[in-house]
N, C-alpha and C positions, 0 to 999 in steps of 0.2 A: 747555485742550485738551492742551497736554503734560505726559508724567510728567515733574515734573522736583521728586524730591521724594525721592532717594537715592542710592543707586550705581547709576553706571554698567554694565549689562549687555548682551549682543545673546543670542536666543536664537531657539534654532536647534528648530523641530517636527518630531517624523515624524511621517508618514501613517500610518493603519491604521485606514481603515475607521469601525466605529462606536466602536472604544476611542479615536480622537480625542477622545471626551466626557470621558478623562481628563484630556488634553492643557488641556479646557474648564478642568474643575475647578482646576489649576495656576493657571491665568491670572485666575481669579476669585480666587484669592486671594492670587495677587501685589497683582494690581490694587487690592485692598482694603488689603492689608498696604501699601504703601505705601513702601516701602524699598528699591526698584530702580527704575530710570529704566532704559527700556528706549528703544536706541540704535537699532538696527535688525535684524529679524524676516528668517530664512531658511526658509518650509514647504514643504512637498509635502503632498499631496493634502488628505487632512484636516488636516493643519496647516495647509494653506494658505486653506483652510477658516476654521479659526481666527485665523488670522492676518487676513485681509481682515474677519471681524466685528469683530475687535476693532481694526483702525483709523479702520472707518466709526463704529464709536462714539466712538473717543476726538474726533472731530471735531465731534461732537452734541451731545457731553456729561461727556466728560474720562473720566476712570476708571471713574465710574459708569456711565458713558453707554458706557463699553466692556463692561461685566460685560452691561447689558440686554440689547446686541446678542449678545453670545454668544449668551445665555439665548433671544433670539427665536428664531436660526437653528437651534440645538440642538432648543428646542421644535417647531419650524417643520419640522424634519426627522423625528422623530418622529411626528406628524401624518399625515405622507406615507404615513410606512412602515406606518404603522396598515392601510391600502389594500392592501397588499401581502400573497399569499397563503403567505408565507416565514415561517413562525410556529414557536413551540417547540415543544414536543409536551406534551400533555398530562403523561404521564411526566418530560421537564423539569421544567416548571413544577412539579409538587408536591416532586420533589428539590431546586429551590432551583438549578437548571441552570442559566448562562446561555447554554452555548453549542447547538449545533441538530442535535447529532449523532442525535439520534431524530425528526430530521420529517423527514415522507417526501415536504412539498415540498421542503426544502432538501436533499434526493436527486437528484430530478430534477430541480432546475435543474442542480445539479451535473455528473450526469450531461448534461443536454443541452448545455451549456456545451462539455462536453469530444469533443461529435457535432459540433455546429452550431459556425458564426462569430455573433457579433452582425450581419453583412451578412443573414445569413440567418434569421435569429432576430426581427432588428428592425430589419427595412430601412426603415422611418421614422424609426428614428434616436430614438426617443425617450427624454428620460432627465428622472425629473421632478427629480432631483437640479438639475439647470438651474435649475429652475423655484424650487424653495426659493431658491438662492444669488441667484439675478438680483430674487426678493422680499423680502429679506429683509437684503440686503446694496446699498446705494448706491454705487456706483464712482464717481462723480461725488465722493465726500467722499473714498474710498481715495484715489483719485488726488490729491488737497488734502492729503491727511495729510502736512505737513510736518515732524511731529517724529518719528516715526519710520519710518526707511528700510526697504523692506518686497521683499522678493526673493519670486518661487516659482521649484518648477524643475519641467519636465517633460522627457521624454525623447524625442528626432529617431528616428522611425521608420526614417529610412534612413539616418540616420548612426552611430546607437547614441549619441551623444553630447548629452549635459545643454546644454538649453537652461536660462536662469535669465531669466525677467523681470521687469523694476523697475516699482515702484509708479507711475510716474510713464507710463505707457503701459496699467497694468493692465485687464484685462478678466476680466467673466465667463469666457469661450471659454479663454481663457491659465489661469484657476484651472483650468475643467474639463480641461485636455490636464493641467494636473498631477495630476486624482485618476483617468484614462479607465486601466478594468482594461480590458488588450485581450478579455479572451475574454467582455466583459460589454459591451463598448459600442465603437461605432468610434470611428477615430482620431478627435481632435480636429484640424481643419486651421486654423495662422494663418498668415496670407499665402500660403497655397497649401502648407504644410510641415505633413504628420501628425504630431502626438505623442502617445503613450502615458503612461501613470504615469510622475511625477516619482521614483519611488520605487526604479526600476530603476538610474536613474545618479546619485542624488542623495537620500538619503533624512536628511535634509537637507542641501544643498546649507551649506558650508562656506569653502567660497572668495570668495565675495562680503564676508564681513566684512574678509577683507583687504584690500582695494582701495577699498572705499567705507566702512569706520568706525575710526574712532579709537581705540575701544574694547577694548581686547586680553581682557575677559572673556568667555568664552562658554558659557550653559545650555543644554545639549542635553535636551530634553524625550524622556525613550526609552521609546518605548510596546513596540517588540518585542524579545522577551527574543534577546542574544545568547547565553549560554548555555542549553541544555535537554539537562541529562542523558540517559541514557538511548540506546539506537539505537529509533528510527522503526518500527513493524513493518506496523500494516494501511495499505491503500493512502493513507487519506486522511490518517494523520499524518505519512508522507514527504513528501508533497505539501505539507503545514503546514511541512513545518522544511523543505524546500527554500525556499518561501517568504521564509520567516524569516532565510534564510542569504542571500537573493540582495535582499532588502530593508534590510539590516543592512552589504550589503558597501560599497558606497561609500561609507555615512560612515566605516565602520572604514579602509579607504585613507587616506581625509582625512585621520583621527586619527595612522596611523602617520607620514603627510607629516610631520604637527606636531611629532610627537615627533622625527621625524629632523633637520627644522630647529634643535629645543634644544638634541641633542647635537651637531649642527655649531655651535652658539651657542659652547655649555660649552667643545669643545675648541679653539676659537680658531679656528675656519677660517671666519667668517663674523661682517662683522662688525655687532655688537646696536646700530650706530645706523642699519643698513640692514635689519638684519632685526631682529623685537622678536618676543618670546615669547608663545605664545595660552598664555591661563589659562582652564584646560575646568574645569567642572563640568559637574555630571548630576542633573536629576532623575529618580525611576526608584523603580517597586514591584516588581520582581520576582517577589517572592513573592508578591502578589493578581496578576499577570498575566500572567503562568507558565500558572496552572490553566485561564487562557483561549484554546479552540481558537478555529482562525482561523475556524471559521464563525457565530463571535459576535462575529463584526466586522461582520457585518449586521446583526446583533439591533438597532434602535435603539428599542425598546420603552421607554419613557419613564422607567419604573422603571429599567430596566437603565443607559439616560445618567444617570439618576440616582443612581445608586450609583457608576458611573464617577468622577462629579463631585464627589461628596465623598470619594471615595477619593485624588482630585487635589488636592482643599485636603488632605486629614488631610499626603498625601505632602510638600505644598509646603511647608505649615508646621513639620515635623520638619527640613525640608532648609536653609529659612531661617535659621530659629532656631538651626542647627548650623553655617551655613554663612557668613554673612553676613561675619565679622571674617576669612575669607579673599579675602572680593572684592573686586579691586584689589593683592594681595599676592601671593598664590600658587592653583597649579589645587591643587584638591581631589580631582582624579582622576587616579591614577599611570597615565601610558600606559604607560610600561615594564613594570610588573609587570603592569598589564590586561592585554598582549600575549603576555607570557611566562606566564601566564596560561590564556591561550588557544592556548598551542601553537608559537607563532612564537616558536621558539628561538633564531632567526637572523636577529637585527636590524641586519646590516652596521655 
């Protein structure tokens, strides 16, 4: 049942939708590769997603038995969507499109998304997304999964503030308040408390590895690009990079935390057998996922998860094979220069 068959890692998912399947691909070929022991899992939405199949597998069946479960859910979600009248457009499909900017259903949902509430839209509440994850996925084994420790986060309606819950309490209802897009579904309510996407205060939640793992490595799986050239010009690609900015912003707070911990580490004002240093890496395509607009985060057209997923093993294995004699040593990722980077001149 446990990986325990390398280095030490925790790794940390974002959400986004149908490119989660990239998220997939990584994890199938960690899982196969063989050479990270993973400690404990931080997701939001489809990560969390991911994260929950691939603990009820390891508990059925160890590594193997986690790559199937992916592969079912993934499949099992596809299926669904087949049902679904959200399709590419003829004009995609022969340019090799995958995202949905020429169908003219994926307009007016759009559009009516942005008239109506989901109160008003789908006042029975229906979301077969449930329906996949509660078939497809046993909590009864999540919750057993003793060898790795397993977080989601979703977001308190009335507080604005990241809920994170433990593997050890998990539910269907708690994944779905992590992936619920408010303008597509109501809140999810546990113990009487609405939450929204994990992905607005928590995309992935970061914090939990300090407190409950030992592990000071940390893989951030990063499906949304934070950089994208360019300024935004027709309506729906400001609405994409807003997105993207407000999706990307609280792991980047986290990251800065971390970084500002080191240089209080370095200059002596804190001392490193109280505080110990995160060593970040990144998996990350940029460049294949870049080209992808966010309304092919709904595509999960089976072809499409399937290119995702080998896009996520070619991704994992250049990162592995590159990366591995740094884990356990040093992060692989300059948050300093990332940040300076990106603008934040003024790192106190």
């Amino acid at each position: 049942m446990a990986l325990k068959r390398g280095k030490n890692v925790n790794l940390a998912l974002q959400g986004g939708g149908a490119h989660g399947a990239f998220t997939w691909g990584v994890l199938d070929y960690l899982l196969e590769d063989g050479r990270l022991d993973v400690d404990a899992i931080s997701g939001t939405s489809a990560g969390a997603m991911n994260a929950v199949a691939m603990a009820c597998g390891l508990v059925s069946g160890g590594a193997d038995g986690a790559r199937e479960s992916l592969e079912l859910f993934w499949k099992k979600m596809s299926d669904v969507a087949g049902f679904s009248p959200i399709k590419r457009a003829p004009f995609d499909m022969f340019m090799g499109n995958w995202n949905l900017e020429y169908s003219p259903s994926y307009h007016m949902m759009d559009a009516l998304t942005r008239t109506f509430s989901p109160y008003q839209m789908n006042p029975l509440n229906l979301n077969p997304l449930l329906d996949v994850l509660e078939s497809t996925v046993d909590f009864d084994k999540v919750r057993s999964c003793d060898d790795v420790k397993l977080f989601v986060s979703a977001t308190n309606v009335e507080t604005g503030r990241v809920r994170v819950f433990d593997r050890k309490s998990l539910t269907a209802d708690m994944v779905m308040a992590s992936a619920c897009l408010p303008y597509l579904y109501q809140a999810v309510e546990i113990d009487g408390v609405p939450y929204w996407d994990g992905g607005y205060m928590g995309n992935p939640a970061l914090f939990p590895f300090h407190y409950h793992s030992k592990c000071s490595d940390i893989v951030i799986v990063q499906i949304n690009p934070v950089i994208r050239k360019g300024v935004p010009k027709t309506a729906q690609e400001i609405q994409n990079r807003i997105n993207e900015i407000a999706f990307n912003s609280s792991l980047l707070k986290e990251l800065r935390s971390i970084d500002f911990v080191a240089r209080l580490i370095e200059d002596g004002k804190l001392d490193p057998k109280t505080y110990h240093l995160q060593r970040i890496h990144m998996i990350e395509n940029q460049d294949e996922m870049i080209p992808l607009g966010a309304s092919s985060k709904i595509n999960a057209e089976w072809a499409f998860l399937q290119h995702l997923k080998e896009l996520g093993r070619e991704t994992a294995k250049a990162w592995i094979d590159r990366t591995l004699p740094s884990i356990g040593k040093e992060s692989t990722i300059d948050l300093r220069a990332m940040f300076q980077g990106l603008g934040a001149e003024h790192q106190g």
